[in-house]
C-alpha positions as CSV (number, residue, x, y, z in Angstrom):
1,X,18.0,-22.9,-39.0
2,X,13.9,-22.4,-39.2
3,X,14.8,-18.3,-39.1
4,X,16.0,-18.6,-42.8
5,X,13.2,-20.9,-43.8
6,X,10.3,-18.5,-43.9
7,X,7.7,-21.3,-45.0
8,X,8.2,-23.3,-41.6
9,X,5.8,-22.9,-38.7
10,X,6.9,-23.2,-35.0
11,X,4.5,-25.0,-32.9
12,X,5.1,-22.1,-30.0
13,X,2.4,-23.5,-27.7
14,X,2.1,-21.9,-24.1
15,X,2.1,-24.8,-21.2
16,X,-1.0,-26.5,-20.0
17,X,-2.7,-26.0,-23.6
18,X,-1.7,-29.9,-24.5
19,X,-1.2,-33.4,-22.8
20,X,1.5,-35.1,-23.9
21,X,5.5,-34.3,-23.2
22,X,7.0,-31.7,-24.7
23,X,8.7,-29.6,-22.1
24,X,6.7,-26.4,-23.0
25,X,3.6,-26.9,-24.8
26,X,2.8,-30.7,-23.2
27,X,2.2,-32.3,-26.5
28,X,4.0,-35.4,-28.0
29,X,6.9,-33.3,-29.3
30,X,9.8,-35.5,-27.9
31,X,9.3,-38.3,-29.4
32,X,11.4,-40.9,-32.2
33,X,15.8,-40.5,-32.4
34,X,14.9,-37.2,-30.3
35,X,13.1,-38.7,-27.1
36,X,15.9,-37.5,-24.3
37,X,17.5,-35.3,-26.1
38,X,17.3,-31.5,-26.0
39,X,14.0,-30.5,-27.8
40,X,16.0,-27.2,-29.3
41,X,19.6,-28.3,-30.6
42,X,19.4,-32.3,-30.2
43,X,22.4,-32.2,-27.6
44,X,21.8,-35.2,-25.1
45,X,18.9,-34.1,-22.6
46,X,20.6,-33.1,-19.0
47,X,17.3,-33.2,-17.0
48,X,13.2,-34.5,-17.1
49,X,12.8,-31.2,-19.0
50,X,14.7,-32.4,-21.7
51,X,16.9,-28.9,-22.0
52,X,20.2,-28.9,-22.3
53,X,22.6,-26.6,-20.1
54,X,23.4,-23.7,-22.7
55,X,20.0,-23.8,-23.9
56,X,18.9,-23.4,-20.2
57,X,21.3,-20.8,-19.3
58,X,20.3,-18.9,-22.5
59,X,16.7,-19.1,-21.5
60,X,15.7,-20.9,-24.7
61,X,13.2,-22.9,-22.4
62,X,10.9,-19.4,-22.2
63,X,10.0,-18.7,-25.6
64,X,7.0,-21.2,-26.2
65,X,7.6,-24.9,-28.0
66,X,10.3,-25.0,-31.1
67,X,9.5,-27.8,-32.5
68,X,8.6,-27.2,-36.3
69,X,4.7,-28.3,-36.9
70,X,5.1,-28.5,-40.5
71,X,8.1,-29.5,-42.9
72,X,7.2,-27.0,-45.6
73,X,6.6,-26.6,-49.1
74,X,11.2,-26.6,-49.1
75,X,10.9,-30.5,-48.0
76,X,8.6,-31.2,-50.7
77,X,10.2,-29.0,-53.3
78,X,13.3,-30.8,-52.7
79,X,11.8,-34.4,-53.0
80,X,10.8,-33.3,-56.6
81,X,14.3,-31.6,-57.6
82,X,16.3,-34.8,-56.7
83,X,13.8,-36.6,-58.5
84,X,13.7,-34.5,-61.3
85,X,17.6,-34.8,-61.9
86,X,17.0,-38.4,-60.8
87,X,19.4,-38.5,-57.4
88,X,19.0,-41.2,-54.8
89,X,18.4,-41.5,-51.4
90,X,21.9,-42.7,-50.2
């Protein structure tokens, strides 16, 4: 889903650079309603590495840490849109 958002930036750190626990890039990526789960589509987590079995066998695990470092100017711009038309948070 990031591909089409242009604006977000992939943390896509190499291992051994951090010190925390994401699989790739050993920083605290895993962490809140995704600890244990697969750090690329959120399926359940199979293994300590915290890939799930497609993922693994479409070697997903090689291209550097996915997790999104930044939520964009899209997450802000949509805070002000629903607040400019006046729509709540459900």
């Amino acid at each position: 889903m990031a591909k089409h958002h242009p604006d977000l930036i992939f943390c896509r750190k190499q291992a051994g650079v951090g010190d925390g626990k994401c699989v790739i890039c050993d920083s605290y990526c895993n962490y809140g309603s995704y600890q244990g789960r697969c750090v690329i589509c959120g399926g359940p987590g199979v293994s300590d590495a915290y890939y799930c079995k497609e993922c693994t066998i479409q070697e997903k695990d090689r291209d550097g840490c996915p997790k999104i470092v930044n939520l964009g100017s899209s997450k802000t711009d949509l805070f002000y849109e629903r607040k400019k038309y006046g729509f709540k948070k459900r």
